[in-house]
C-alpha positions, 0 to 999 in steps of 0.5 A: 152665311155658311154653305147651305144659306150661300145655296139657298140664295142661289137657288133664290137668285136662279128662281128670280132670273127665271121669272125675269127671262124666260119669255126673252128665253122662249123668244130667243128660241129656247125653252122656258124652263131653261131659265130656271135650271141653275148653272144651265140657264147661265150657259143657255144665256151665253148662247143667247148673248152670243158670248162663249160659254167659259163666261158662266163660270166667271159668274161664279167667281166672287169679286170677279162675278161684281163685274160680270154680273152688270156686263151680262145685264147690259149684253142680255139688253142688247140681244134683244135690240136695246141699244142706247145709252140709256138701256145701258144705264137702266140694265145697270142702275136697276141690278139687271132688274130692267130685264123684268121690264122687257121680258113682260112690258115690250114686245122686242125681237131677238137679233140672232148673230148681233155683231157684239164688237164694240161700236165706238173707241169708247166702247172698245176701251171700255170693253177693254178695260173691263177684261183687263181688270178680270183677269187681273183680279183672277191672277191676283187672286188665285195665283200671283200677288204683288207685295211691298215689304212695310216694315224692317222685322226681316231686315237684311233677309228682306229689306224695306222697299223690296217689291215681292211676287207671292205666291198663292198657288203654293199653300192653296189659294183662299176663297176670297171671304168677302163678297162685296169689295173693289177688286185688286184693292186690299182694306183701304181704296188708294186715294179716297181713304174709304173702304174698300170692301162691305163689312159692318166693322162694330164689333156689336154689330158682327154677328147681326149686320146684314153686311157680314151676311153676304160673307163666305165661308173659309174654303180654299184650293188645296196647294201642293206644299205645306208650309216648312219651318223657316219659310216666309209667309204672307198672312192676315195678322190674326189680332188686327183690330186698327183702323190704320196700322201705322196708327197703334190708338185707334177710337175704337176697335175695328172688327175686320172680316180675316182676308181684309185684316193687315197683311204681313210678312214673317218667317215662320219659325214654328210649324204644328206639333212643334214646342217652341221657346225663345233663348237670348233671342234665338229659338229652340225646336223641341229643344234644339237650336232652330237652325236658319237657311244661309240667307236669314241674317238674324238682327238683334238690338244692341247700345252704342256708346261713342267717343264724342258727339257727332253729326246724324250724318256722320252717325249713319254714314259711319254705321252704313260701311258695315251695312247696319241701317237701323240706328237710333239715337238715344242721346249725343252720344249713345244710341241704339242700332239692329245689328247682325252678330257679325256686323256689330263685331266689325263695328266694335273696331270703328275709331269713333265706337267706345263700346257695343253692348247687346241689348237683352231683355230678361224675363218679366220686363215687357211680359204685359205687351206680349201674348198671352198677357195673362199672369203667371207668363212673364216672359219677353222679347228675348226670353219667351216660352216655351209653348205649344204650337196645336196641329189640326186634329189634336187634343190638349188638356185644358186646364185655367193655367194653360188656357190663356195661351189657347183661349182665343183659338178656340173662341175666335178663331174656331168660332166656339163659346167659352166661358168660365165659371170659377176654376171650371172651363165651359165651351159651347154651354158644356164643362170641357177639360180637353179640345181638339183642334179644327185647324193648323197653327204657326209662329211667325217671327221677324229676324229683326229680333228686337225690332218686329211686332210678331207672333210673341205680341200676339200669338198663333197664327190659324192656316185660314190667315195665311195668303201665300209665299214670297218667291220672287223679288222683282223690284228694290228700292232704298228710298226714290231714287236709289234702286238696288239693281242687284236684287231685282229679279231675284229669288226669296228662297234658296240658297247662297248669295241671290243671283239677279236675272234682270238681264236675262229678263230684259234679254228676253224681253227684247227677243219677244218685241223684236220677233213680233216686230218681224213677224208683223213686218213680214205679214205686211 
């Protein structure tokens, strides 16, 4: 729904709340008319329900709001003297609509400075735990967000098993889009394998289905940076159609709304305005050498012929010393590994090594997996570009050479009809020879060149996909049970070899208890 429907339907809302309270107002001894008054009838019933008046604006959180809502039916309930079991249940199956039954069938009282602390452990946990997963959503929504890095396209810059604090606050946090979903919980619900979120995912079905009504508009909370060249980012992959990520043939294509698409982590290489292309690997802006910060360790692929056959364990192991990972056995006794430059050199010298050969693709040998897959593009993995990256409010010529680069910009991710008809362009049922940008686009890459599934497979990605930035790395595991103590608590950013600050967190950590220790010990 765009903004001015979300409006109605609040009003709607309000002028059913109204009907359905204000004799329960009027015997809380207020006005009837301050049932009906937007915003106003919320903190008026907080007052009623003798709970602060912040609450009202939790009301008007989306996902937070789905656990609000229920909690404020059942409080309301309570007011008025309905205490049981099932007055609880009633408020809540019938979606606060078990008021209408009070407000106009019953005759109760209104119990002025109820006492609203929890009548059971039960009740204590319960209450407990309800606060404790809002203000966890809010954190995770507006401000921190825990991620796990998926996959090796940053390897040696992030590594597999790198558990990550993302910012949100730093680009501006994003209005959650979609209204009905289980809170703190991505696409899928751990465990249950089902949705985890209201959405009508039939591509025929997108633009009809009452479910993809209830979806907000894109709106978010503006940052105080804009994303730089070379930052790592966290975003919604723009061309996620599968069901499952690590299942590339899905049996259909699966429509998703943007903040339930797959997130993904990247370096993005490409700011708006800038001409990007791809040389043997490396990336040129405007022309120059994009230059890396110190901490991006570049891997690029490269085919190993060894002296004999050897053992899985004996090829892993031996690659291992030099810090290479990625090693992929293509027969007895040659396969591929992702290298930095440096630690193929090193490698060359390995007694059992005959020869390390980079792995370069030229031109037009993989140009039908990546974007724009169109001819007259024959590009690849190594070779790719040059392209333009849109900023928001400028225009391009359109012209049918250019517009398989720009197509599904315009078209998705900017919500026009384009068409065309013969060697003429047609946008929103108009002839256009030009387009002006609505939104920021960026180029995200892997460092791990030849082993990431990035920006050259499926193009631009809008700001309204981006989540957040990845400042800090909490914890880090290679595999179960080998944690690498030296990157816990470290930063993403900056420069230099990263400094670890577990100790002085776990300093820290032991000062607080020990101070609540003795605080408690001298009050008693």
């Amino acid at each position: 729904m765009s903004i001015t429907q979300w409006l109605i339907f609040i009003l709607v809302i309000q002028i059913i709340h109204g009907l359905g309270t204000w004799k329960l107002y009027v015997k809380a001894g207020r006005q009837a008319w301050e049932a009906f008054i937007p915003v106003y009838n919320a903190v008026i019933l907080m007052k009623i329900i003798c709970r602060p008046w912040w609450w009202t604006i939790l009301l008007f959180v989306p996902i937070v709001n789905l656990i609000m809502l229920p909690v404020v039916w059942v409080e309301t309930a309570r007011s008025f003297g309905k205490n049981q079991y099932l007055d609880t249940f009633l408020a809540v199956i019938t979606l606060g609509f078990y008021n209408f039954y009070l407000n106009y069938a019953t005759d109760v009282e209104y119990i002025k400075d109820r006492d609203i602390n929890p009548k059971s452990s039960s009740g204590d946990w319960t209450s407990s735990i309800l606060f404790a997963i809002v203000a966890a959503t809010i954190v995770h929504t507006y401000f921190i967000q825990p991620f796990t890095i998926p996959s090796s396209s940053l390897e040696k810059s992030l590594l597999v098993g790198d558990f990550l604090f993302v910012s949100k606050f730093h680009y501006g946090a994003r209005i959650p889009m979609t209204t009905v979903a289980t809170p703190m919980v991505h696409d899928t619900i751990p465990g249950l394998n089902v949705k985890s979120y209201l959405f009508d995912d039939n591509f025929e079905e997108r633009k009809t289905s009452w479910k993809n009504k209830l979806q907000l508009p894109y709106m978010r909370i503006p940052g105080f940076e804009d994303i730089e060249r070379n930052d790592i980012v966290v975003f919604n992959q723009p061309a996620d159609t599968l069901l499952d990520m690590n299942k590339f043939s899905p049996d259909r294509n699966y429509y998703k709304p943007i903040d339930k698409k797959t997130n993904l982590v990247k370096r993005c290489v490409g700011v708006p305005g800038d001409s990007l292309e791809v040389r043997n690997g490396y990336v040129y802006i405007n022309g120059k050498l994009n230059e890396l910060p110190d901490r991006a360790k570049l891997q690029f692929a490269y085919q190993v012929e060894l002296k004999g056959t050897y053992s899985s364990e004996q090829i892993y192991g031996g690659f291992k010393r030099y810090d290479i990972t990625d090693v992929y056995p293509t027969s007895q006794n040659s396969l591929i590994i992702e290298a930095t430059v440096e630690a193929a050199a090193q490698a060359k010298n390995h007694p059992n090594v005959a020869s390390i050969t980079r792995s370069e693709t030229p031109k037009g040998i993989d140009h039908k997996a990546l974007f724009p897959r169109a001819a007259g593009y024959d590009w690849s993995y190594d070779n790719f570009g040059p392209i333009y990256i849109p900023k928001k409010g400028e225009t391009i010529q359109l012209t049918m050479e250019v517009l398989p680069l720009y197509k599904r910009l315009i078209g998705e991710y900017e919500r026009n009809n384009i068409v065309t008809r013969g060697n003429q362009i047609i946008i929103n049922d108009q002839p256009a020879t030009s387009y002006t940008f609505k939104q920021d686009y960026y180029w995200m890459m892997g460092d791990n060149r030849n082993n990431s599934i990035d920006a050259r497979a499926w193009g631009y990605v809008p700001f309204d996909h981006v989540v957040g930035k990845p400042v800090f790395i909490w914890m880090s595991w290679d595999g179960l049970k080998n944690p690498r103590w030296e990157r816990w608590f470290t930063t993403v950013g900056g420069s230099g070899n990263p400094v670890s600050y577990l100790i002085p967190f776990l300093v820290l950590l032991a000062a607080w208890f020990g101070f609540n220790a003795w605080r408690k010990k001298k009050k008693a």
